[in-house]
C-alpha positions in Angstrom: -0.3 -16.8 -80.2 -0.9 -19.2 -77.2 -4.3 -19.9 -76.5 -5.7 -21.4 -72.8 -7.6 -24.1 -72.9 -11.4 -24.3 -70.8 -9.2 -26.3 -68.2 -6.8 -23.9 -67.8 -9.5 -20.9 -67.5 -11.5 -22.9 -64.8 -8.4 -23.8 -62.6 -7.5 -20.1 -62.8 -11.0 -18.9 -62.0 -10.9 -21.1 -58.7 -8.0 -20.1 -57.2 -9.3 -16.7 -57.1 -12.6 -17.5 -56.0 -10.3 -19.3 -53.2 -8.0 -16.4 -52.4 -11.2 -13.7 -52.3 -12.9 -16.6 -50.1 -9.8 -16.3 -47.4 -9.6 -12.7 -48.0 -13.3 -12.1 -46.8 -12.9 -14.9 -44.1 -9.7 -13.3 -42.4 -11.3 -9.3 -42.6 -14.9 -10.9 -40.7 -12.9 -12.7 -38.1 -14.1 -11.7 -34.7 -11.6 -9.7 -32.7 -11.1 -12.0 -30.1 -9.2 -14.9 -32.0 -6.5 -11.4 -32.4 -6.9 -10.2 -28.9 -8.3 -12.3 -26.3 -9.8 -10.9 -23.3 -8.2 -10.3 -20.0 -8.0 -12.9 -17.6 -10.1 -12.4 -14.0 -10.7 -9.0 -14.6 -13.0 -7.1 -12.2 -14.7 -3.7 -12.3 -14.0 -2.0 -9.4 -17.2 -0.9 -7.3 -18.0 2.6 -6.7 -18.3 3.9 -2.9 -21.8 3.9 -2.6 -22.7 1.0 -4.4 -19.9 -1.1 -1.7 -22.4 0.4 0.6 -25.4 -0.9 -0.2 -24.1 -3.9 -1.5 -21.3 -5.2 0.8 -23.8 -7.8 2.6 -23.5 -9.9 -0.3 -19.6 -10.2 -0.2 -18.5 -13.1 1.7 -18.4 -13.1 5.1 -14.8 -13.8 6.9 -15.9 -13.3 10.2 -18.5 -16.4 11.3 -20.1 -14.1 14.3 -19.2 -11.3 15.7 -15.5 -10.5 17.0 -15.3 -7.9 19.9 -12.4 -5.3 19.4 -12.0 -4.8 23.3 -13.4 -8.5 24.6 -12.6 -7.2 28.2 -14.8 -4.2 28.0 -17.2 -5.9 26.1 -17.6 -8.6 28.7 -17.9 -5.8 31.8 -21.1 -6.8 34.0 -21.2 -2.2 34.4 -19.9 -1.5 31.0 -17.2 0.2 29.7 -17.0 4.2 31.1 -16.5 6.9 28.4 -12.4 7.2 30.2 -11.8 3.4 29.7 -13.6 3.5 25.9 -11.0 6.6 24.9 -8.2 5.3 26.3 -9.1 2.3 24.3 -9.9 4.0 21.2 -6.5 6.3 21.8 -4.2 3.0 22.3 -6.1 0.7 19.0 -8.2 3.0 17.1 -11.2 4.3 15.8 -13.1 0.9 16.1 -12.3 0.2 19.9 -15.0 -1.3 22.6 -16.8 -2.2 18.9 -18.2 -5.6 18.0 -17.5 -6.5 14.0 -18.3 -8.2 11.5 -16.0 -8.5 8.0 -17.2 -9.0 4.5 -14.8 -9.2 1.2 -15.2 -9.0 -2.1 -14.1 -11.8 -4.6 -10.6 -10.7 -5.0 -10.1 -9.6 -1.7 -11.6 -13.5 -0.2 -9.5 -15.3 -3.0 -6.3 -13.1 -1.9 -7.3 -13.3 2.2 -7.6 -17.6 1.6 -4.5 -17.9 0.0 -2.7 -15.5 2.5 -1.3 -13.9 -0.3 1.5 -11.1 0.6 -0.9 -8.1 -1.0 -4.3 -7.7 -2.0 -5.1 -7.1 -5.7 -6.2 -4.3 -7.4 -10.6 -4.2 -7.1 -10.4 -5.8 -3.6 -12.6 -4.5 -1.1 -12.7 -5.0 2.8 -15.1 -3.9 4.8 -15.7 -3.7 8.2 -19.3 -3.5 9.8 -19.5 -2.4 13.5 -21.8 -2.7 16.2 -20.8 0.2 18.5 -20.7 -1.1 22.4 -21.5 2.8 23.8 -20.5 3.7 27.3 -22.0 4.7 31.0 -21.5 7.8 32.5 -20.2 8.4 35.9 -24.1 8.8 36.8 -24.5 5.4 35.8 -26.3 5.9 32.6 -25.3 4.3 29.7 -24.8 5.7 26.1 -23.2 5.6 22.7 -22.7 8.1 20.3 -24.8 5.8 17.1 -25.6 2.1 17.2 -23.5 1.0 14.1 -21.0 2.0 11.3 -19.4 1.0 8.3 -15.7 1.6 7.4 -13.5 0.0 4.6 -10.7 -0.1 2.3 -10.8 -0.3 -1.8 -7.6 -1.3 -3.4 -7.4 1.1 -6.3 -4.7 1.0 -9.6 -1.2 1.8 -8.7 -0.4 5.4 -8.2 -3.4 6.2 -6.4 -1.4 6.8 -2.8 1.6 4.4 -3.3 3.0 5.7 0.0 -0.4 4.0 1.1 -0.4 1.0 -0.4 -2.9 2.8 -2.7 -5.8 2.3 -0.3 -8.8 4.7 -0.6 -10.7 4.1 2.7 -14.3 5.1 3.5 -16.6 5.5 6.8 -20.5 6.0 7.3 -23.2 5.3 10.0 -25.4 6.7 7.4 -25.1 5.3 3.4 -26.5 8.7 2.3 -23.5 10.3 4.2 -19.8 8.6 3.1 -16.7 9.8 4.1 -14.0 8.6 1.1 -11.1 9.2 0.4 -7.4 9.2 1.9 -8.9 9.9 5.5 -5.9 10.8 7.3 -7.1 9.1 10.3 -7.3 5.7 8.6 -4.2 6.4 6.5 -2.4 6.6 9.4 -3.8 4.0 11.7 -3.0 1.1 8.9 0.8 2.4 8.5 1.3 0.5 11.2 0.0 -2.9 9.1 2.3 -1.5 5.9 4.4 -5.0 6.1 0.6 -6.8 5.7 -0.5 -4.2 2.7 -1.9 -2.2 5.8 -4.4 -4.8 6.6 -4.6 -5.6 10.6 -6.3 -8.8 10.2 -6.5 -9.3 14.1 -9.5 -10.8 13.7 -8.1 -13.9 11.5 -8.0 -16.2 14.6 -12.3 -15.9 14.6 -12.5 -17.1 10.9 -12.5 -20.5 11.3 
């Protein structure tokens, strides 16, 4: 019969004190050193918190840029024929004056002119509507501002879109959201620049 001596009993006893040690300190490791976080990740803001919040994204545009300079700069003003004709040949935000805020990935993506915008970035434009004067000379405008913009959403949202989902108020308790068709198809034309216009780059710096 082979006996163990105290030595042997001890050694034995502290390499499974060791193995129970490294047992417990592998099942209480925090989950991170197995999966680390993603990298610049951002949550993507809902509709109405963009519109109560935008003023604190950064601000491209130093002062205001005028859609329609020339009809801005009219000593009459613009009439309601020479506004729609405007509006009918560059858009909804003709004879406007705006100003354009983005969000962080939107900026980072704008001052790197990279070829598309990630998912999360938001672009919004703020307008200051110019209004019109009637033949009788008076002058008018159908509100004094509004709000449209563009939130890059996951692919598969409107792929055919770039998966923009655009919005519009003059009032933030009243958004339109959505895939306005009138939006949809005014950036088409800007599909090669992930249906951003960015005519007013030139008024950045």
């Amino acid at each position: 019969m082979v006996t163990s001596s105290n030595e042997d009993i001890l050694t034995i006893m502290n390499l499974k004190a060791d193995a129970v040690v490294f047992i417990l300190l592998i099942s209480t490791a925090p989950t991170w050193a197995q999966s680390p976080p993603a990298l610049n990740s951002y949550a993507i803001p809902s509709i109405s918190e963009i519109a109560t919040t935008f003023t604190n994204y950064s601000r491209i545009t130093k002062d205001i840029v005028y859609v329609n300079p020339q009809l801005a700069m009219l000593c009459r003003g613009a009439t309601k024929e020479e506004m729609d004709a405007a509006r009918t040949k560059f858009g909804p935000h003709a004879n406007t004056g705006i100003l354009i805020y983005m969000n962080p990935p939107a900026a980072d993506a704008f001052g790197t002119n990279a070829v598309s915008f990630p998912v999360g970035s938001v672009i919004v434009k703020q307008k200051t509507i110019l209004g019109y004067t009637h033949n009788n000379g008076k002058w008018a405008r159908d509100a004094d501002s509004g709000v449209g913009g563009m939130v890059k959403r996951p692919p598969g949202y409107d792929p055919a879109h770039g998966d923009w989902e655009y919005f519009y108020f003059e009032d933030p308790k009243k958004i339109e959201s959505g895939r306005i068709s009138s939006c949809v198809q005014c950036h088409d034309a800007a599909r090669e620049k992930d249906h951003v216009f960015g005519t007013w780059r030139t008024e950045t710096k």
